[in-house]
C-alpha positions as CSV (number, residue, x, y, z in Angstrom):
1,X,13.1,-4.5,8.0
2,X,11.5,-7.3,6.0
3,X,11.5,-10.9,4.6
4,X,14.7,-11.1,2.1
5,X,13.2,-10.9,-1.2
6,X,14.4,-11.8,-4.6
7,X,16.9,-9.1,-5.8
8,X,15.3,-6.8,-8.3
9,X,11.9,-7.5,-6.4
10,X,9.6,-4.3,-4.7
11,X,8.3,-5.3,-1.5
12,X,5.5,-3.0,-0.1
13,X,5.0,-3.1,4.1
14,X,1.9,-2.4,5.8
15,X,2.6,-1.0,9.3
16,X,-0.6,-1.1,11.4
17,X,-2.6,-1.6,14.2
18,X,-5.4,-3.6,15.2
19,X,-6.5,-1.1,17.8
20,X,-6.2,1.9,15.1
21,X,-9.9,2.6,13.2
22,X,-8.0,4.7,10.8
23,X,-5.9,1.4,9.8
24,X,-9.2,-0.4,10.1
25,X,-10.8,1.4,7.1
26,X,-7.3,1.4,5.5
27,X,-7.7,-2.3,5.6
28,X,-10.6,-2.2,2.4
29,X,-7.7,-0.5,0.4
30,X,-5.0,-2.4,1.2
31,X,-6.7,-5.4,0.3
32,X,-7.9,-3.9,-3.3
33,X,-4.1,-2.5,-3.7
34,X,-2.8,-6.2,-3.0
35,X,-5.4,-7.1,-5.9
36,X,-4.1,-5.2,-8.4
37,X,-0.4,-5.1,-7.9
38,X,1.9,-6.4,-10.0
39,X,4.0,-9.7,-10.4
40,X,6.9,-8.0,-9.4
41,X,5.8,-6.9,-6.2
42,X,5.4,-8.8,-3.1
43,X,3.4,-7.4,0.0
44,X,4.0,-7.8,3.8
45,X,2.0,-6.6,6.8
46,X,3.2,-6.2,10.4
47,X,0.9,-5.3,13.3
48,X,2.3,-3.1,15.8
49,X,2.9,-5.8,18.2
50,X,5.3,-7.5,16.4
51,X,7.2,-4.4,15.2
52,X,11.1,-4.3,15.7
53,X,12.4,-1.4,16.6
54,X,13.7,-0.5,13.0
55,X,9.6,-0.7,12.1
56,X,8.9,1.3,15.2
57,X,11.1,4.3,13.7
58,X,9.7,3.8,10.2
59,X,5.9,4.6,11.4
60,X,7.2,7.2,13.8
61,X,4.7,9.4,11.8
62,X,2.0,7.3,12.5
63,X,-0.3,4.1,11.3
64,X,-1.2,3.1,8.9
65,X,2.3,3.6,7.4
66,X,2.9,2.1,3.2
67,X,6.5,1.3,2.8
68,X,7.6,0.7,-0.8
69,X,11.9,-0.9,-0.5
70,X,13.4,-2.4,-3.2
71,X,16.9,-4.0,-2.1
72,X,16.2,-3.6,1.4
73,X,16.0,0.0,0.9
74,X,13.2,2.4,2.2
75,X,12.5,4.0,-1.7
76,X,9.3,5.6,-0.3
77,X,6.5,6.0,2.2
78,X,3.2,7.4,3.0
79,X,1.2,7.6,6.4
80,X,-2.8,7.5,6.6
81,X,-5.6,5.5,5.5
82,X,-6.4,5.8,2.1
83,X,-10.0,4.7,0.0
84,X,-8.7,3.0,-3.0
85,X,-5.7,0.7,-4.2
86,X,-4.5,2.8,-7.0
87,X,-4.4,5.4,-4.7
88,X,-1.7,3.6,-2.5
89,X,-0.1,2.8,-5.2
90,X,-0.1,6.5,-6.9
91,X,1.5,7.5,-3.6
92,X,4.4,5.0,-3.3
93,X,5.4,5.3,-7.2
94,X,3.8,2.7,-8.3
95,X,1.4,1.7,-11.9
96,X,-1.3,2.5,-10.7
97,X,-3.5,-0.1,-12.9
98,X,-5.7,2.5,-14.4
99,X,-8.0,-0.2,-16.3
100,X,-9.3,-1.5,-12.9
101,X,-9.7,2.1,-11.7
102,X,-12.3,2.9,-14.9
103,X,-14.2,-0.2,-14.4
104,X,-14.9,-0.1,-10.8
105,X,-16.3,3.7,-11.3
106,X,-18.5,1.8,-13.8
107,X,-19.3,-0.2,-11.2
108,X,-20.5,2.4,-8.8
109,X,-22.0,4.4,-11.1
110,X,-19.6,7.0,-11.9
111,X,-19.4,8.1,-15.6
112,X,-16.0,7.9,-16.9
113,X,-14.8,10.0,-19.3
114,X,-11.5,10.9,-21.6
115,X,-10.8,13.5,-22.9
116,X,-9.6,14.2,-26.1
């Protein structure tokens, strides 16, 4: 389904289309998500044109599609744009990297808070 990666390695696949606004505003996320993952991930994205039949099946639900494999294994999935990078990677299993989640709410204006 993808590029052979290093054994041990996560790869996470972004199934998409150019002509989908829903994978359009995904796009912002995505990009923040590829930011902030770590070294032993590697990312991939496939437009829907160049999907192989295998792909096709995969995003049966619809696009955007996440996949997370791990030794060319599907290990999980999730369908639909989301707003942030941690919260791709909260749905695939993934560290979320919480300390760039607290700073950009900084950032924004949001007041951050623990709780003790």
């Amino acid at each position: 389904m993808v590029k052979q990666s290093k054994k041990g390695k996560v790869v996470v696949v972004l199934l998409w289309s150019a002509s989908c606004p829903h994978c359009q505003h995904n796009m912002k996320a995505w990009k923040e998500f590829k930011k902030m993952k770590g070294g032993n991930v590697e990312t991939e994205e496939v437009e829907s044109a160049q999907m192989t039949p295998e792909q096709q099946q995969v995003a049966s639900d619809g696009v955007p599609t996440m996949v997370k494999m791990k030794d060319g294994q599907v290990e999980s999935k999730i369908t639909g744009a989301k707003e942030t990078g941690a919260e791709i990677a909260s749905g695939l299993g993934l560290q979320s990297g919480k300390g760039r989640r607290r700073k950009s709410a900084r950032r924004h204006g949001t007041r951050v808070t623990r709780r003790r």
